[in-house]
C-alpha positions as CSV (number, residue, x, y, z in Angstrom):
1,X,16.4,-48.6,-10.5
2,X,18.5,-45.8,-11.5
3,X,16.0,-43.2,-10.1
4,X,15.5,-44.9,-6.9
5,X,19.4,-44.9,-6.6
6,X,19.8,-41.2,-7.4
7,X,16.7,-40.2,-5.2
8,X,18.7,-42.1,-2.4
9,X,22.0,-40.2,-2.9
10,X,19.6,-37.1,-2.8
11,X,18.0,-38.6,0.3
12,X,21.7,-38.9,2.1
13,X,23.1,-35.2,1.3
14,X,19.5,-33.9,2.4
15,X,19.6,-36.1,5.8
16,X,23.3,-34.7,6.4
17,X,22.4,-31.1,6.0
18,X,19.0,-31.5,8.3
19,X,21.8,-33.1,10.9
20,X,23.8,-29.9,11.2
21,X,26.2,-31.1,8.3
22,X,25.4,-27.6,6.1
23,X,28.0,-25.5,7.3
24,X,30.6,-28.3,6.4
25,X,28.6,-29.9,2.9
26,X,27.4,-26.9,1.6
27,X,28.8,-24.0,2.3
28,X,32.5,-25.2,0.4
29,X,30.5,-26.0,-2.7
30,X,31.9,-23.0,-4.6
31,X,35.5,-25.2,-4.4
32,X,34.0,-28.7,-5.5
33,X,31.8,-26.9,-8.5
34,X,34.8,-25.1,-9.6
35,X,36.8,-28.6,-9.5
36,X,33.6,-30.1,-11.5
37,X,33.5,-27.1,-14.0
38,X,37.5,-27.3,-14.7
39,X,38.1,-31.4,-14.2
40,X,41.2,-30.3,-12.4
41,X,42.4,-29.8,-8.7
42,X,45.2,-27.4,-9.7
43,X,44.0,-25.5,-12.1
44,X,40.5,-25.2,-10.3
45,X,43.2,-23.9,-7.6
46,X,44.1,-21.2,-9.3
47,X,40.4,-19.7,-10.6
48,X,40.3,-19.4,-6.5
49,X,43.4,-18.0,-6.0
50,X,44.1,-20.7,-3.0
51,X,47.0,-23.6,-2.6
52,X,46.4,-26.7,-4.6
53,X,46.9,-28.9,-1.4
54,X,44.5,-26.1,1.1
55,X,41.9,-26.7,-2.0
56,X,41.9,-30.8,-1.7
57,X,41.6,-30.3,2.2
58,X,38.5,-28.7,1.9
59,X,36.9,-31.0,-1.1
60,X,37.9,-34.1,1.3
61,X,36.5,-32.4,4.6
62,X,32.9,-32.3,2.7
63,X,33.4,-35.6,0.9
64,X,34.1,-37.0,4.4
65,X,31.0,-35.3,5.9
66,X,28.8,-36.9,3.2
67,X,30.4,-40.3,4.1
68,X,31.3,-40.8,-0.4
69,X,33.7,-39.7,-2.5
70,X,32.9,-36.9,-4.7
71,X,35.3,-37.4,-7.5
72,X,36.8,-40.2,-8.8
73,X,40.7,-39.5,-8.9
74,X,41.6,-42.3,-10.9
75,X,40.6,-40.8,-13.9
76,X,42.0,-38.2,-16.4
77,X,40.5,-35.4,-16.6
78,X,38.7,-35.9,-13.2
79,X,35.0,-37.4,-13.4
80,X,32.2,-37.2,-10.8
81,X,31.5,-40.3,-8.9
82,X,27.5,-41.1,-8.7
83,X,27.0,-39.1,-5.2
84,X,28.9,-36.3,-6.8
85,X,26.5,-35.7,-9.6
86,X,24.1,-35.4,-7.0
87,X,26.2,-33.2,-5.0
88,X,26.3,-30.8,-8.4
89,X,22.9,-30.9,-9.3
90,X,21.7,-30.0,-5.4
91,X,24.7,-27.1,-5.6
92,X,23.2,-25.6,-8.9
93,X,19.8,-25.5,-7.4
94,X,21.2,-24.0,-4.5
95,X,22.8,-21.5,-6.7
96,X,19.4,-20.6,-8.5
97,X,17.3,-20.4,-5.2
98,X,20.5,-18.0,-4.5
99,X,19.7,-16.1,-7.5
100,X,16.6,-15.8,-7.6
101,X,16.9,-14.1,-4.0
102,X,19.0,-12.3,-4.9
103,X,17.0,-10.6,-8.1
104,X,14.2,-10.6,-6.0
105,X,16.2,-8.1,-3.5
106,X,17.5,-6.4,-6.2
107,X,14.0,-6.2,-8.0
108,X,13.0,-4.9,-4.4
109,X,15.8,-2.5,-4.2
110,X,15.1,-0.2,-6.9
111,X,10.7,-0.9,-6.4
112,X,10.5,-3.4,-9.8
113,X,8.6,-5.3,-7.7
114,X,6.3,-6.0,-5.0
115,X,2.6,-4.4,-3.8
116,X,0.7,-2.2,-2.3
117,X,-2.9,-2.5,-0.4
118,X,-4.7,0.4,0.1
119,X,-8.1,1.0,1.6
120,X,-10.3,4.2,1.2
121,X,-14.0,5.0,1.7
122,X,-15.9,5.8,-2.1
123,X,-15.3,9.4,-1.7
124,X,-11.6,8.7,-1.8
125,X,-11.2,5.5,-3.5
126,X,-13.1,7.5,-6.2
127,X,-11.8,11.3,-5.8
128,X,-8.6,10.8,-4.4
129,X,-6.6,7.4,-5.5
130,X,-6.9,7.3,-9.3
131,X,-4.3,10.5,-9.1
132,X,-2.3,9.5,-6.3
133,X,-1.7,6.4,-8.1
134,X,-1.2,7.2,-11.5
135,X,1.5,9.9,-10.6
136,X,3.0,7.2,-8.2
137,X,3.3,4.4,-10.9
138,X,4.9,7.1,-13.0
139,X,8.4,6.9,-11.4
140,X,7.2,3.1,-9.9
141,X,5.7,1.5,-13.1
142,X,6.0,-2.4,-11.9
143,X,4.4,-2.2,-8.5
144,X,1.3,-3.7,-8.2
145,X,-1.1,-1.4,-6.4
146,X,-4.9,-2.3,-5.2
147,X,-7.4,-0.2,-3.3
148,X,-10.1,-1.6,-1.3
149,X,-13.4,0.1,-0.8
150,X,-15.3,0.2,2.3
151,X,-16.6,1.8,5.5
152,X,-14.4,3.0,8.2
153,X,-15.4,-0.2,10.2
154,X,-14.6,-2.5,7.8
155,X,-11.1,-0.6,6.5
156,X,-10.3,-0.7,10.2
157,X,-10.5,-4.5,10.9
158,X,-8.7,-5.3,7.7
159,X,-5.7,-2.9,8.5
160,X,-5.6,-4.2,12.2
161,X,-5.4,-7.9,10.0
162,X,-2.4,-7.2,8.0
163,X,-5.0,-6.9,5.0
164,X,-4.2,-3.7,4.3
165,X,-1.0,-1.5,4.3
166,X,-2.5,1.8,4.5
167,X,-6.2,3.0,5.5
168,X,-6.9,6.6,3.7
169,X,-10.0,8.2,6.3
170,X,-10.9,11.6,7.4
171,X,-11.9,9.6,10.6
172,X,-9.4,9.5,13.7
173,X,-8.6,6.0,14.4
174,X,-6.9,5.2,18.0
175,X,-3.2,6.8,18.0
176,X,-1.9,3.9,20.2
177,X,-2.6,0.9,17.7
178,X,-2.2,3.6,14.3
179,X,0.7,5.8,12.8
180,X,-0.7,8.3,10.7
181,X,0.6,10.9,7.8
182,X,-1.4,13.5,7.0
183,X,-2.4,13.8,3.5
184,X,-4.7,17.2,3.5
185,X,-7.2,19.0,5.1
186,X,-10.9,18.9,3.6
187,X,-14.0,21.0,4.4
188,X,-17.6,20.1,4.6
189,X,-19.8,22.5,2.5
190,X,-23.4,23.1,2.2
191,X,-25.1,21.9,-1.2
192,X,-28.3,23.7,-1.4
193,X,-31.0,23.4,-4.8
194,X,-31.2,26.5,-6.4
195,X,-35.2,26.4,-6.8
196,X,-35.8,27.2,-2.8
197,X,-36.1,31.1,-2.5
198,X,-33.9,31.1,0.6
199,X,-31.2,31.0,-1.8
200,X,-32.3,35.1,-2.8
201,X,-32.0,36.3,1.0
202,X,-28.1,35.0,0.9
203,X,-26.2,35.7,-2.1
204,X,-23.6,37.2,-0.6
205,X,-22.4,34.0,0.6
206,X,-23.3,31.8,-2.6
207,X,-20.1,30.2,-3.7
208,X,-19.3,29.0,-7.1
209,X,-18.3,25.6,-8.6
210,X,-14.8,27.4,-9.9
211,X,-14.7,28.8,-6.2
212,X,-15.2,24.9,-5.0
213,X,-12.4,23.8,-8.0
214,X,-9.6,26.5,-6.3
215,X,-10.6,26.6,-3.1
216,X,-10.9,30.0,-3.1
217,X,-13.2,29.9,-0.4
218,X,-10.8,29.1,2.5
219,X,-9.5,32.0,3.3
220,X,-10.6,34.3,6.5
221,X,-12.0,36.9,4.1
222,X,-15.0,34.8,2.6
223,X,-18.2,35.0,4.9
224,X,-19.3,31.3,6.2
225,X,-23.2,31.7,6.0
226,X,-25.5,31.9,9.0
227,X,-26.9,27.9,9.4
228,X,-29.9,29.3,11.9
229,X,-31.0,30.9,8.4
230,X,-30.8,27.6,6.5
231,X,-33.2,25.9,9.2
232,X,-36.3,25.4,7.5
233,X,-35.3,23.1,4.1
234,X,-35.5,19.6,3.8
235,X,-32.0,18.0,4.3
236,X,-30.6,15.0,2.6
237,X,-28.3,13.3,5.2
238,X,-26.0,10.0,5.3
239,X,-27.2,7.6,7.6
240,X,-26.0,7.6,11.3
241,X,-22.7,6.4,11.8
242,X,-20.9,8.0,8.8
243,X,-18.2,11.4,10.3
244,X,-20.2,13.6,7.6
245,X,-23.8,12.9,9.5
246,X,-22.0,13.5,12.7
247,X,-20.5,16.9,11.8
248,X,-24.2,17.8,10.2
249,X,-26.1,17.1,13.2
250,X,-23.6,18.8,14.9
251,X,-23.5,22.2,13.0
252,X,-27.4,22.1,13.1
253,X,-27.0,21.8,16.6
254,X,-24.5,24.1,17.1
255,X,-26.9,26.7,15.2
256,X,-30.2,25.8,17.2
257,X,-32.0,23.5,15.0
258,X,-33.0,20.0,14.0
259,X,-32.6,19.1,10.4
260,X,-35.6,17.9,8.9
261,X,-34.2,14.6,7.5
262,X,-36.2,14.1,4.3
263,X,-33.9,10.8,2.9
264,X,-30.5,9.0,4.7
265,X,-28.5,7.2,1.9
266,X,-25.2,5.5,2.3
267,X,-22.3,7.9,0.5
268,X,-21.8,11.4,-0.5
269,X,-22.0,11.5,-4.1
270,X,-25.5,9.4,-3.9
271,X,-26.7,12.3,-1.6
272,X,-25.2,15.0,-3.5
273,X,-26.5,14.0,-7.1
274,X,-29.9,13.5,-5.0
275,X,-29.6,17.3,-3.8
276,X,-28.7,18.0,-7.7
277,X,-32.7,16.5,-8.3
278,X,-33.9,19.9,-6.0
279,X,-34.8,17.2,-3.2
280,X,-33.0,18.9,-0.5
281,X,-29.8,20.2,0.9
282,X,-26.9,17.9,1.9
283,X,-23.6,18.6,3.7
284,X,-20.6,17.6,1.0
285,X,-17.2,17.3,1.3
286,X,-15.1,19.9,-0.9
287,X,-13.1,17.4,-2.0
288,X,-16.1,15.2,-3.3
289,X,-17.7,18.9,-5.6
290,X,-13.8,19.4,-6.9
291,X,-13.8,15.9,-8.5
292,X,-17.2,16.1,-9.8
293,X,-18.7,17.7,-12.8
294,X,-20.2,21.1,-11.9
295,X,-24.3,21.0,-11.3
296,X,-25.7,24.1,-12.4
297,X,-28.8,23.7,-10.5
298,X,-27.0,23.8,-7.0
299,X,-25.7,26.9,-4.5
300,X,-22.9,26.0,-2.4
301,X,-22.2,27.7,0.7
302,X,-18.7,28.2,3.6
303,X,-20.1,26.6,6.7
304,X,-18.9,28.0,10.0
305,X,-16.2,26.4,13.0
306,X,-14.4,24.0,13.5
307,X,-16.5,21.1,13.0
308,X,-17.1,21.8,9.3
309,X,-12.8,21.6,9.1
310,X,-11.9,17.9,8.9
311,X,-8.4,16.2,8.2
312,X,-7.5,13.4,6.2
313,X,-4.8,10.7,7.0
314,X,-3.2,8.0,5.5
315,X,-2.9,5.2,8.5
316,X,-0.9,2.1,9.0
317,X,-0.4,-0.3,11.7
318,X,1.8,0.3,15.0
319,X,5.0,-1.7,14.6
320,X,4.2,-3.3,11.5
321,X,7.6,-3.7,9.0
322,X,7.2,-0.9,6.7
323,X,8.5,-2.2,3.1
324,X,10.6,-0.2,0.7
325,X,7.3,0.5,-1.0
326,X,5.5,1.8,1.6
327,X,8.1,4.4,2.4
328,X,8.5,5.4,-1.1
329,X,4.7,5.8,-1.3
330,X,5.1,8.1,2.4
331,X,7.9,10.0,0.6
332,X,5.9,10.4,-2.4
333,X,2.4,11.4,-0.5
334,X,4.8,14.1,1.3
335,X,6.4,15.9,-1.5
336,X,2.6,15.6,-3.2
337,X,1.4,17.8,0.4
338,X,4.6,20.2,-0.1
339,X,3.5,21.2,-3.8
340,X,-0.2,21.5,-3.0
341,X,0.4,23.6,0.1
């Protein structure tokens, strides 16, 4: 009986605040909880620094929106009438969901909480994010961080969802639905087995793993090899679709050839440790050799133009609110481009 009385008294207070009674019942409970906590109009008065009488106005304006009395005056020190344990017990879980807000800000505030979706391809879910976010949880330890694999179709779709904050992708996605930040600039390589005996006619443009590891190979100075010269070896490719088949058809095109297409496979690394076998050559990103262990049994070489120069962003959505962790992480992806450049 008791319980059905109290979850009627609850019942009331919650019908009068759905009503439009809030402003009124709840937003003067700091006075009435102060009365509760010091069983006393006057010296309740005084923790609030108001009039004894301007602080009884305001308890009877809310007892009189409720429709009860809230205290019972004839009593010494002052006690809580039924509705007004009610009225306490609703305040102090007020006062928690209050709390609790305001921690969660707070916890916001300085990034002690809170998450982060990122979606890369297996290039740079494997080559690129384990760094980016270890140094990243080194200042933001508590942020919860996941990365997504998948192909640029897929990464797309779940960024235009909301399932993702950022897409990383060397592919351009449409400027009017995507802001982007670039991140670096990456160049596709020739991998080429060292067995074939082309490899003797061109050594002055073989380049070394330590010249893939510094990039030493960028500047204006190194030689890009002749493709046309490259024409006749069995190629490894990624299968159609994929930005690295589309620049390698294109730089065998733009040298006069057709590459003989001994095996398609999905990713990079699968075709590059297949090129490692002596199987063929493959067109590799030099970000993909400078994370990898060095294979002995391969030549790389500079490719030529514009197509074999790609650049990597990191996208998010049009319009979409950008939390305080995403614009730490854009901060921190910056000053990571300003040290590397």
């Amino acid at each position: 009986i008791y319980n059905k009385h109290i979850y009627t008294l609850k019942l009331s207070i919650y019908t009068i605040y759905k009503k439009g009674g809030k402003t009124v019942v709840f937003k003067g409970k700091d006075y009435v909880y102060e009365v509760y906590r010091e069983k006393s109009f006057s010296k309740a008065a005084q923790n609030l620094y108001i009039s004894q009488p301007s602080l009884s106005a305001r308890v009877k304006k809310i007892e009189e929106a409720i429709g009860f009395p809230l205290f019972d005056r004839s009593t010494s020190p002052l006690q809580l009438t039924e509705i007004g344990k009610v009225y306490i017990e609703a305040s102090e879980e007020i006062y928690q969901i209050e709390q609790r807000m305001e921690n969660y800000i707070n916890s916001l505030s300085t990034l002690k909480t809170g998450h982060l979706s990122i979606g890369a391809s297996n290039v740079f879910a494997a080559c690129v994010m384990p760094r980016l976010v270890t140094d990243f949880k080194r200042n933001f330890p508590d942020v919860d961080i996941r990365i997504t694999e998948g192909n640029t179709i897929q990464l797309e779709s779940m960024l235009s969802n909301n399932a993702l904050d950022f897409v990383i992708d060397n592919y351009r996605y449409d400027s009017t639905m995507y802001n982007k930040e670039l991140y670096c600039r990456e160049n596709v390589l020739l991998a080429v087995p060292k067995r074939f005996p082309v490899n003797e006619k061109l050594k002055q443009y073989h380049l070394s793993y330590d010249d893939m590891k510094n990039k030493k190979y960028s500047g204006a100075h190194i030689p890009a090899v002749p493709l046309f010269e490259l024409a006749d070896l069995p190629f490894i490719m990624l299968t159609p679709g994929n930005d690295t088949r589309i620049r390698g058809d294109r730089l065998c095109r733009e040298a006069g050839f057709h590459p003989n297409i001994v095996l398609e496979l999905n990713q990079q690394s699968t075709a590059y440790m297949a090129a490692s076998t002596q199987l063929g050559a493959t067109f590799i990103s030099d970000i993909l050799v400078s994370q990898l262990p060095s294979l002995e049994n391969l030549v790389y070489y500079k490719l030529d133009g514009k197509t074999a120069e790609r650049e990597v962003f990191f996208y998010y959505k049009n319009h979409k609110y950008k939390t305080r962790i995403m614009t730490e992480f854009l901060a921190f992806m910056c000053r990571a481009n300003n040290k590397r450049l």
